[in-house]
C-alpha positions in Angstrom: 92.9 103.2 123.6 93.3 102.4 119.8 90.8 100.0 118.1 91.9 97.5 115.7 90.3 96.1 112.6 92.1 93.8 109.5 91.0 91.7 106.6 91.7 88.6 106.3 94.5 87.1 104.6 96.9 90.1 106.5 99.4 89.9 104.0 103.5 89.8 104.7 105.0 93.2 104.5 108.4 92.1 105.1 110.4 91.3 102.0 112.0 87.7 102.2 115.2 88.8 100.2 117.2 91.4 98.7 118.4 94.6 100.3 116.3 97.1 101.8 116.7 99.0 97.9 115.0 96.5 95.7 113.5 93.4 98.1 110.2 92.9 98.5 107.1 93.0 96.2 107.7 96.6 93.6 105.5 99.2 93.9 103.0 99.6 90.7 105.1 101.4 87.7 101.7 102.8 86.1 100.8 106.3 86.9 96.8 107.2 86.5 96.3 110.1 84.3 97.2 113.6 85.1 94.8 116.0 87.5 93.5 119.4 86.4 93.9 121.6 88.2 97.4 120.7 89.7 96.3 119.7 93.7 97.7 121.0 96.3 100.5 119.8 98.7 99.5 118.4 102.5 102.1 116.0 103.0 106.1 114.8 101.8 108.1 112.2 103.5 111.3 110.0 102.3 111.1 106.5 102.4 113.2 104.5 105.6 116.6 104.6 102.8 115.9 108.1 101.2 115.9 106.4 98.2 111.8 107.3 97.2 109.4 110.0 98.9 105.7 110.0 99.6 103.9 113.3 98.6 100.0 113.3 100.1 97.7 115.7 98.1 94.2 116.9 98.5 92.8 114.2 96.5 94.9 111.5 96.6 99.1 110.5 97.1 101.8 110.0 94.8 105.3 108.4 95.3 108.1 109.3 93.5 111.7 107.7 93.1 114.9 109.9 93.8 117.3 108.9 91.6 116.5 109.0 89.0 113.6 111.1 89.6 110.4 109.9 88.5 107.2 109.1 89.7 106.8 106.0 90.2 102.8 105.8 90.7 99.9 107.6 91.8 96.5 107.5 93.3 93.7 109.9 93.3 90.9 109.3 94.7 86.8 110.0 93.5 85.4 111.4 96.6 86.9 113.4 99.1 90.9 112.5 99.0 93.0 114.3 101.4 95.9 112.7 102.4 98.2 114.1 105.4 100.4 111.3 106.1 101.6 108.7 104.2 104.0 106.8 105.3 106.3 103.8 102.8 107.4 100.8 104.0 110.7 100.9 102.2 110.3 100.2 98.2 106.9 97.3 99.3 103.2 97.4 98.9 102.4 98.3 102.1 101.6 102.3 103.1 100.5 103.8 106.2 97.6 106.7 105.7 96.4 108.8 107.8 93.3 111.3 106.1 93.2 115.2 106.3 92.9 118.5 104.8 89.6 120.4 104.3 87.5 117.3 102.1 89.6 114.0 104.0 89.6 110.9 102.4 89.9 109.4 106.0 88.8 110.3 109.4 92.4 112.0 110.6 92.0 110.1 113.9 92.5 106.6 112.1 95.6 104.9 110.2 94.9 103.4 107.4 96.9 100.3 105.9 97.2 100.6 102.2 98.7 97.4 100.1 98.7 99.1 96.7 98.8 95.4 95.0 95.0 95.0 96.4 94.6 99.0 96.0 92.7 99.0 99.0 93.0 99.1 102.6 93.8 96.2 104.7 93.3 97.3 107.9 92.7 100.2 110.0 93.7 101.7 113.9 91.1 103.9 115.3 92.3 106.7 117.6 90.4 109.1 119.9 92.5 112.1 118.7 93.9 113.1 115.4 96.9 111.0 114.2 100.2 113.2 114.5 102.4 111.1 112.4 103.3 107.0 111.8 106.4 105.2 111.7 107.1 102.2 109.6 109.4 99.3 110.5 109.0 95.3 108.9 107.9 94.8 112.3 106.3 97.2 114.3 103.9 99.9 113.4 104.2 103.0 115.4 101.5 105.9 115.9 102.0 108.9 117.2 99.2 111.2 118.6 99.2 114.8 120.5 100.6 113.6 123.7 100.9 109.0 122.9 102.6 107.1 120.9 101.5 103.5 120.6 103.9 100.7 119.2 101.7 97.7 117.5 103.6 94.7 116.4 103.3 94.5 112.6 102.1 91.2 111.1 99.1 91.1 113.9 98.4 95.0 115.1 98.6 93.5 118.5 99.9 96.7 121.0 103.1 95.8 122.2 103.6 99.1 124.2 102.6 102.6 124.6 104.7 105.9 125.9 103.5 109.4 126.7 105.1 112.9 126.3 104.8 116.2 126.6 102.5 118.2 123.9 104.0 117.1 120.8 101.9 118.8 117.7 104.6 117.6 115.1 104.2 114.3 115.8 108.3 114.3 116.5 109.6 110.7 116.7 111.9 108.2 115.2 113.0 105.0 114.7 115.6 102.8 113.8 115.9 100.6 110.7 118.7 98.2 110.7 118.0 94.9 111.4 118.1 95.1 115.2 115.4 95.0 118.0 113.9 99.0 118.0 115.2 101.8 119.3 112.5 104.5 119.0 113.1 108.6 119.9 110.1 110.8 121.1 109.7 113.5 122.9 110.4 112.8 127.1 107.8 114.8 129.7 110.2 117.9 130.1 110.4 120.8 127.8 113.8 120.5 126.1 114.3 116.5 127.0 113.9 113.0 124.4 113.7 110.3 125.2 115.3 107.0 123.9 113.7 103.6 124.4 116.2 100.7 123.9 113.7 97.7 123.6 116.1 94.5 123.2 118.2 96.0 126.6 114.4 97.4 127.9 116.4 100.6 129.0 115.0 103.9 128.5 117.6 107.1 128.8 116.1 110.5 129.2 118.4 113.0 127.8 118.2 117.2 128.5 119.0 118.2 125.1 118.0 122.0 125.1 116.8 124.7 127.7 113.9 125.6 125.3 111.3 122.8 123.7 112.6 120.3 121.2 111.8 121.1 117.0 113.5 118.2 115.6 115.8 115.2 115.8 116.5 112.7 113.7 118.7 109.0 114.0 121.5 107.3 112.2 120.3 104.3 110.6 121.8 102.4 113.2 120.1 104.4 115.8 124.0 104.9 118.0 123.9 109.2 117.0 120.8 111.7 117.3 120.8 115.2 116.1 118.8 117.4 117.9 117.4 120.8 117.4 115.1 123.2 119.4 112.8 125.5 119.1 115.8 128.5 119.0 117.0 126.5 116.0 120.7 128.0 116.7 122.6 125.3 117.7 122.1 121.5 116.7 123.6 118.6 119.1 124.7 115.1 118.5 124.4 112.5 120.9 125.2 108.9 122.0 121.7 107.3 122.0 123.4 104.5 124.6 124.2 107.2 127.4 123.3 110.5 126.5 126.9 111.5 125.9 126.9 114.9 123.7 129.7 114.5 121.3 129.8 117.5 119.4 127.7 120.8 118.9 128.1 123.1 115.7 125.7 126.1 115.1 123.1 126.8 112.8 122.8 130.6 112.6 122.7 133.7 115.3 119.2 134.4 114.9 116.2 131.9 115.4 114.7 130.0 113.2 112.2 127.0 113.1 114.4 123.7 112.2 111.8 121.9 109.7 114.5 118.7 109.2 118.0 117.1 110.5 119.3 114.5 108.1 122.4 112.3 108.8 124.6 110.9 105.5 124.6 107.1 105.4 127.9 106.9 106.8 127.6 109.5 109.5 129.8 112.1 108.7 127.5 115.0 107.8 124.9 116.2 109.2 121.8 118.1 107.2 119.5 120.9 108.2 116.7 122.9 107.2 114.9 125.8 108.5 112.7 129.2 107.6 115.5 130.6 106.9 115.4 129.5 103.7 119.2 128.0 103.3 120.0 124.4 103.7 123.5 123.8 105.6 125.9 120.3 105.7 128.0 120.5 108.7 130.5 118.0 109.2 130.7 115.2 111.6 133.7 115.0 114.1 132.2 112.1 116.3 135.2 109.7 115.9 138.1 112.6 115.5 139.1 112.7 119.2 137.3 116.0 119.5 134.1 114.8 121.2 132.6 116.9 123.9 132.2 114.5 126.7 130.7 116.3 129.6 127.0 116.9 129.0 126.8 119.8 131.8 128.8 121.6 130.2 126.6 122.6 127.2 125.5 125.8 127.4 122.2 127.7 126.2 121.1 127.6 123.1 121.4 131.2 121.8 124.4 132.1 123.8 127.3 129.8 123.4 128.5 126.9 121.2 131.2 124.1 121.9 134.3 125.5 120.9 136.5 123.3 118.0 139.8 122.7 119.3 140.7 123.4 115.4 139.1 126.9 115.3 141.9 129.4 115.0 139.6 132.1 117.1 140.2 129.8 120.0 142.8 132.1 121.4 140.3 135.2 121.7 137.9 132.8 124.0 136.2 135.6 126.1 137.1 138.6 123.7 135.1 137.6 120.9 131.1 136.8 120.9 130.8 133.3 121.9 129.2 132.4 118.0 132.4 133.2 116.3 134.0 130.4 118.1 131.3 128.0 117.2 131.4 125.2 114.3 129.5 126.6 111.2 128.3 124.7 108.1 130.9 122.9 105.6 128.0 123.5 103.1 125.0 125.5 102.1 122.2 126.2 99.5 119.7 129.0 99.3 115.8 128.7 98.6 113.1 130.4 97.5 111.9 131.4 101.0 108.3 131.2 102.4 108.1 127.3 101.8 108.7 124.5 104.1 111.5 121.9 102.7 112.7 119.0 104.4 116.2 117.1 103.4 118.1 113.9 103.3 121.2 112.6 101.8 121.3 111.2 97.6 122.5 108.0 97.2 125.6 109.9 94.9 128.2 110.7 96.8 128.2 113.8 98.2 124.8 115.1 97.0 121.8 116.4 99.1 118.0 116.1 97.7 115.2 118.7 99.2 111.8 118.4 98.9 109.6 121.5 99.4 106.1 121.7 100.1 105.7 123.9 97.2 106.5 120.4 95.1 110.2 121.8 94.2 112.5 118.9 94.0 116.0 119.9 94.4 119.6 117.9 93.8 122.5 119.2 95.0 126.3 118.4 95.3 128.7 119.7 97.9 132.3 119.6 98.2 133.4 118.4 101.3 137.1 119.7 100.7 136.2 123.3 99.8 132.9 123.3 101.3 131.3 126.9 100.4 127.9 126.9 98.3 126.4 124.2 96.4 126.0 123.2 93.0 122.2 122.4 91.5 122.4 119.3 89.6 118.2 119.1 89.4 114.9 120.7 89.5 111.7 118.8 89.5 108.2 120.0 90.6 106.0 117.0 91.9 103.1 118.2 91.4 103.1 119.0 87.6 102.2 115.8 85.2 104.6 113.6 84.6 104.6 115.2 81.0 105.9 118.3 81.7 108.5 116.7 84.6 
């Protein structure tokens, strides 16, 4: 059971106009002075649009802006500092942190709301274990812990419901952001199942995604499509969030690998992954092409067959031929330096892919969704140089 503690006025987080780019109140275009020596990395998360990301450190946090790149503020703290979460609220004042690393700036089993106008905390939700991870919406706050999640309705922090799951140490879970009533992803009580909660029909679908435990999934905007990845990391799955349809299947690699992040485009049509294995690949999306996989008993293991494309010309040796080579590979792909963790997303350009890496390496990078093949470096930024040497 969470405890719950605010200042009064609590202030609006939900912007009253605009789109979700520019509405609400700005975030604070004046960047403290750099710190010597550079800190080091605990946290980096996009904002709900992919538009900014969130970097904790272990003194302080930072947000940055995409595109351009830039950063747009940060804050370091005197005493102690470690930040491992922070979570935006779109482009608006109001953060979710959650403390951590060796000298926390927070206990890590409380979430902390920031509103950088004030530059101070707000309010507070007290835990009995260590916050996993938080989830913004303009009207819900949701906090995920080792084995909970607890949804709090924003404007009050009144608990408005509560789930459990199996052991979830990533604190895996997602949300939609469109203007509907919530549909939230988390982990279900089975290894290898999620589980979708519908809140405006109050139906909850359990769906067997993998035979091994899940590593990653992420939404559409509109929450109708999750991507799903386990702890194999060979084959990623798309599914109907409304009944657990799997519509298509394409494959990561042969070998495993640990999928750090699943990214869909804004439109749906690619799909984005990253992994240990150092290469980020863009598959493309068939969902509305007639080719959609429709019975969900028919999937098969996860590191021993793939949904066969009725386009792939190896369909005729079906049984002669390893299963993989009739699987759906990547359109796109772009190596990194290995031994860091990145995470991905879609650029607002067309056809461009931005990758954060816990290292502070800020990549841009266009594919070509005709040719496919490797992509093209537009950008390199490290976030955690000054903004001087950018």
């Amino acid at each position: 059971m969470a405890t719950v503690s605010a200042s009064p006025p609590w202030p609006n987080p939900i912007p009253t106009s605009g789109s979700d780019n520019d509405s609400g109140r700005q975030l604070d275009l004046n960047p403290s002075s750099p710190a010597t020596p550079l800190p080091s990395l605990l946290h980096i998360s996009f904002n709900q649009d992919d538009g900014c990301f969130a970097v904790g450190t272990n003194c302080g946090f930072r947000i940055f802006n995409c595109d351009p790149f830039s950063e747009i503020f940060r804050r370091d703290f005197d005493r102690g500092g470690g930040v491992a979460v922070v979570e935006m609220l779109f482009r608006c004042n109001i953060l979710a942190l959650v403390g951590g690393g060796p000298d926390p700036q927070y206990p890590p089993c409380k979430v902390m709301i920031w509103d950088d106008h004030q530059n101070r905390c707000i309010g507070e939700l007290s835990f009995r274990s260590d916050v996993r991870s938080v989830r913004l919406r303009r009207d819900r706050i949701i906090v995920v812990l080792e084995q909970k999640i607890f949804v709090y309705n924003f404007a009050d922090l009144k608990l408005m419901h509560q789930l459990e799951t199996i052991a979830n140490p990533k604190g895996l879970c997602a949300v939609s952001q469109g203007a509907g009533s919530l549909v939230l992803v988390c982990p279900g009580l089975q290894k290898g199942q999620v589980r979708v909660e519908h809140y405006a029909s109050k139906r909850t679908k359990f769906i067997i995604a993998h035979d091994s435990r899940i590593a990653c999934f992420a939404l559409t905007q509109d929450a109708h499509l999750l991507a799903t990845a386990s702890s194999k990391g060979t084959l990623l799955r798309v599914f109907n969030t409304a009944d657990g349809t799997l519509l298509q299947e394409v494959r990561r690699g042969a070998d495993r690998a640990d999928i750090y992040s699943l990214a869909f485009s804004s439109d749906a049509q690619w799909l984005a992954v990253s992994s240990d294995k150092g290469t980020v690949h863009v598959f493309g999306l068939k969902i509305n092409s007639g080719s959609q996989v429709k019975d969900t008993s028919r999937m098969a293991p996860d590191a021993t067959h793939a949904a066969l494309s009725p386009s792939s010309s190896l369909s005729l040796l079906r049984g002669v031929l390893p299963k993989y080579f009739s699987s759906e590979w990547s359109v796109a792909q772009f190596r990194l330096v290995e031994g860091s963790q990145y995470i991905v997303a879609f650029g607002h350009e067309k056809n461009t892919v931005v990758i954060l890496g816990m290292d502070g390496s800020f990549y841009k990078c266009q594919f070509d969704p005709v040719h496919g093949g490797e992509m093209s470096q537009l950008e390199y930024h490290n976030c955690l140089k000054p903004p001087s040497v950018l």
